[in-house]
Phi, psi and omega in degrees: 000130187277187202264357171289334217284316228219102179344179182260149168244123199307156196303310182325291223256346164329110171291162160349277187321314199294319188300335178244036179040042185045030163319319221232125165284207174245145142270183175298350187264303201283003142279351168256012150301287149354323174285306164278352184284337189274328170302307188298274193326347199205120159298349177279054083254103257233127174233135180222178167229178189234016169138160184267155179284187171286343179267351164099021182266143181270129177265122181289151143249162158242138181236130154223141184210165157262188167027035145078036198261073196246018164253189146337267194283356169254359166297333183271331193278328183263037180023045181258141181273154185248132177224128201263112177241151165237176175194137185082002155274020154227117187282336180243042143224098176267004190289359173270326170325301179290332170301285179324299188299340184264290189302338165262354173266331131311356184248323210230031167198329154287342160061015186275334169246101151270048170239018186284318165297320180351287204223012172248070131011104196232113161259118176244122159304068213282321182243068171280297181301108184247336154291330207264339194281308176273019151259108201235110179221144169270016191240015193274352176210087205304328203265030187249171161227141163087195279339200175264304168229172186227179146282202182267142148345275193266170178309188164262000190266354177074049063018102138303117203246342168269017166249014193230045189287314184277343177255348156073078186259343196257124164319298186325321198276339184297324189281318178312276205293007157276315183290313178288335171281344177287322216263311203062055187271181193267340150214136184245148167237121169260149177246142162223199198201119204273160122251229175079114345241159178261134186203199198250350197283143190262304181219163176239190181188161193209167192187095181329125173233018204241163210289016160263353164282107195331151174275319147332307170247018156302304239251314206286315166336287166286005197265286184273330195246316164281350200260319173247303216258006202252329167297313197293303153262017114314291171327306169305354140123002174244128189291129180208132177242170139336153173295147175219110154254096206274170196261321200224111178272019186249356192220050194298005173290335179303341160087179188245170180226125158258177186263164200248106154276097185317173185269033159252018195258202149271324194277347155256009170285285181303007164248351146297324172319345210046052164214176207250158182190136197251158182243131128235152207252083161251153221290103181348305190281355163279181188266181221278327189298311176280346168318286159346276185287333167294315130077210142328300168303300195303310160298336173311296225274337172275335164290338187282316186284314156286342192278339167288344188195077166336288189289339175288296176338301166314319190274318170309347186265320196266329148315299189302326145347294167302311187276345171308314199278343204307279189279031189253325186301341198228149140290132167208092221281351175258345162305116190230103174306099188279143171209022148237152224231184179186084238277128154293156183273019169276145150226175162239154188279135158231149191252126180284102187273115183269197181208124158337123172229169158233150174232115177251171148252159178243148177271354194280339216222315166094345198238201186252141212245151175239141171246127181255145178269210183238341168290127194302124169234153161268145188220144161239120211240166167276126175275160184238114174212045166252110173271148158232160191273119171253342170215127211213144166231167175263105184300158195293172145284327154266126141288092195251124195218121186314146185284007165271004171260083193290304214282342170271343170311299182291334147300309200286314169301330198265351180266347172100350181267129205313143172197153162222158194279148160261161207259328179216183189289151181216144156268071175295149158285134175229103185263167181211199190212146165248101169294125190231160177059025169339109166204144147233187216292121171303007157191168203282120189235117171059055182062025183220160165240109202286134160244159179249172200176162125272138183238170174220110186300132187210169194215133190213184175228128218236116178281136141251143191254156178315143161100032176264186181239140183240124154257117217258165203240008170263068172238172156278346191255014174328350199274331191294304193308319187288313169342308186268342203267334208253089191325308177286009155294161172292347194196051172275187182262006152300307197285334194284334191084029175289327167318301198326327167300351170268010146268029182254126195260118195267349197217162194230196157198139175284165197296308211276316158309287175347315188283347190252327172254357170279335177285319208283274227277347129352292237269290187294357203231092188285332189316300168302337176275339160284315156347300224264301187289342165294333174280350196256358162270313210272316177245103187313303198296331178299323201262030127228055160230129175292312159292346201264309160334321152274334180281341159328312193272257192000300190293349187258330181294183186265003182281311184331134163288103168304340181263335204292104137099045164225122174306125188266047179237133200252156151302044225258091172243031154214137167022137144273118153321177178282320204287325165302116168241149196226146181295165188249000000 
């Protein structure tokens, strides 16, 4: 809503910001006064928390409802779609906080929209990094205008929390995903702060479109948030675009490429979930009041759009659901889960509200420096935003993960997902991975050092001990279990280093044995002595390393770890006998 726009609002009820010409954000005490206070005042709101930061901070909610449907189970019984906006899980982009915080006090004290509540349910997070919020600097976002000071990027643990939805390294994110398996809501909004090139647009938005994405809500997605609501606050007087990560920001004739957001991201998490979640982005360089109020606008305008048609909303999660458990039920090796995505070289012309530039050198950089001016030009650049699947499996019926491995155990709970313990030891068929070419990162992302790999599918019969967990893959939230189980995923608990100790060689052999068992099976093996010299004709660097020449024998023998580099996570795709008892 623009400021002609928008009653005078009496000083009681004025946010921070507004009170301070949008100077200012709330700190943390004093947004959750504020939070209660709007609570005290209105039976449409609720103010609670879901759980603590690492520092010992309560992370707020605002629950607004009508017909008193401020749980779970009385939002489902009154057919209200539930809608989750967050904020502040980046602490120096607070404008979904100051938005949010304005849009419940017009829905429920101000009485300027209360129909907003009709058939919706709204949970708003105002602050989620709340440690990260009170690290308070005017210097924390060299690329922002605005407030005058903000929080921090990350946790105080330096945690990026909008990196950790799969691996769930952080109380916070533990608390989150209790709170979304308690609520199951129906639509999520993240609020941000773009950074990257200067252009004309107040806000962009983004939304997962690639073929991992449920078709239903895929289909509502684009319907609702590109088809209305995205026209709908353009009309309102805020320039609003597609998300834009332009290829060259010194060049933007050169276009834009989107992103794929993994599912470590929050907007690429929740369509594992089968809902639908929009990112919004608004643009750093504008000042912080329109910043705001676009905003504003924009959660108005989605609330206005589910309060119209509840029941669509309602069906696509539960279509997607259904076909989730639907194909969980069978193997079907022609069924293929897709989880790594890749932008193709199509693109479309798309148009861009720019801002007049120059490109100079600089002596300061030495390379070429761009300068934007302030005059509006329109440009039409190529988007490149057609993904194809690049790396894809057909899922088991089953996950089966020996119970010692508790801390992926403890993941697979915190994600909300159905599992049962087996009650006594079992020998299973099993398909797995043989990991080959193992390497990781030279340095640490988000605390974990990520690894690449290959893998090689192999099939054995397996011991597992009681208390290990089977996980079935007819839930709704199966897309979350391969996601996380299936190692050539993007953000599995392989890649995160939950593993990494099954590459590790616990036993060795000294050289002068070698040399002794390398002649006995030479000896027995004429076969093996062709082997040796064909690899030792082909590959220079093993035939002049002494050592990779003796582990040539090592790796062949029966001394060889049998276990080395092999995923101890199963595989299941056919029926469990009867005879597997599972706890009930």
């Amino acid at each position: 809503m623009s400021d002609n726009l928008r009653p005078e609002i009496s000083s009681e009820w004025q946010t921070h910001a507004e009170k301070t010409g949008y100077r200012e954000t709330p700190r943390y005490h004093e947004t959750i006064k504020y939070a209660k206070r709007l609570a005290e005042a209105s039976p449409l709101i609720k103010f609670v928390t879901f759980g603590k930061s690492g520092e010992g901070r309560e992370l707020p909610l605002l629950i607004a409802a009508r017909d008193d449907a401020f749980t779970p189970d009385a939002a489902r019984s009154a057919g209200k779609a539930v809608v989750l906006i967050q904020a502040c899980i980046h602490s120096g982009e607070p404008d979904g906080k100051d938005a949010g915080l304005a849009l419940l006090r017009d829905i429920a004290i101000t009485k300027i929209h209360p129909n907003l509540l009709n058939r919706v349910v709204v949970l708003f997070i105002p602050i989620y990094n709340v440690d990260g919020h009170e690290r308070v600097s005017p210097y924390n976002r060299i690329n922002q205008k605005g407030p005058d000071e903000m929080g921090w990027r990350a946790t105080t643990t330096n945690q990026n929390l909008n990196r950790d939805y799969m691996k769930v390294d952080t109380p916070e994110t533990r608390s989150w995903l209790g709170l979304w398996n308690e609520w199951d809501p129906d639509l999520f909004i993240d609020c941000h702060v773009t950074d990257g090139a200067d252009y004309g647009s107040i806000i962009t938005y983004h939304f997962e479109h690639h073929e991992g994405v449920a078709p239903s809500v895929l289909a509502w997605t684009r319907k609702v948030i590109d088809g209305k609501v995205a026209p709908a606050t353009e009309k309102a007087g805020h320039v609003i675009s597609w998300y834009l990560e332009f290829i060259d920001n010194r060049d933007l004739q050169k276009g834009c490429r989107d992103f794929n957001g993994s599912p470590r991201f929050s907007t690429g998490y929740v369509p594992l979930r089968n809902r639908p979640a929009v990112l919004i982005e608004t643009h750093m360089l504008k000042d912080y009041r329109p910043r705001v109020l676009g905003t504003y606008e924009f959660l108005r305008l989605t609330l206005e759009e589910v309060n119209r048609d509840p029941e669509e909303l309602l069906r696509v999660a539960r279509e997607a659901d259904d076909q989730t458990v639907q194909s969980g039920s069978r193997y079907d090796i022609n069924h293929q889960f897709p989880l790594r995505y890749q932008l193709s070289d199509r693109s479309r012309p798309f148009k861009v509200k720019a801002l007049e530039s120059r490109v100079e050198m600089s002596d300061i950089s030495s390379s070429d420096r761009v300068i934007y001016g302030t005059k509006p030009i329109d440009i039409t650049v190529p988007m490149y935003d057609d993904f194809h699947v690049t790396r894809a499996v057909a899922p088991p019926l089953y996950y089966v993960v020996p119970r010692q491995w508790s801390e992926v155990i403890q993941r697979l709970r915190d994600h909300g997902l159905r599992f049962a313990k087996t009650l006594e030891p079992h020998e299973l068929d099993v398909e797995s991975y043989q990991f080959t070419e193992v390497k990781w990162a030279s340095a640490p992302f988000e605390g974990r050092f990520l690894s690449t790999f290959k893998v090689e599918k192999i099939r054995e019969r397996r011991n597992f001990p009681a208390g290990s967990v089977v996980v079935p893959m007819d839930q709704p939230r199966a897309k979350v279990a391969i996601s996380l189980l299936e190692p050539e995923a993007p953000d599995s608990l392989v890649v995160w280093g939950f593993f990494s100790a099954i590459f590790e060689e616990k036993e060795y052999a000294e050289h002068y044995i070698l040399e002794s068992l390398a002649r006995e099976m030479i000896k027995k093996d004429p076969q093996l002595q062709a082997e040796f010299q064909s690899t030792l004709a082909s590959d220079p660097q093993f035939s002049a390393s002494p050592n990779e020449r003796l582990r040539f024998f090592y790796k062949r023998s029966n001394y060889w770890d049998p276990y080395l580099g092999v995923y101890p996570i199963g595989r299941v795709i056919e029926p469990l006998t009867k005879d597997v008892e599972l706890e009930k």
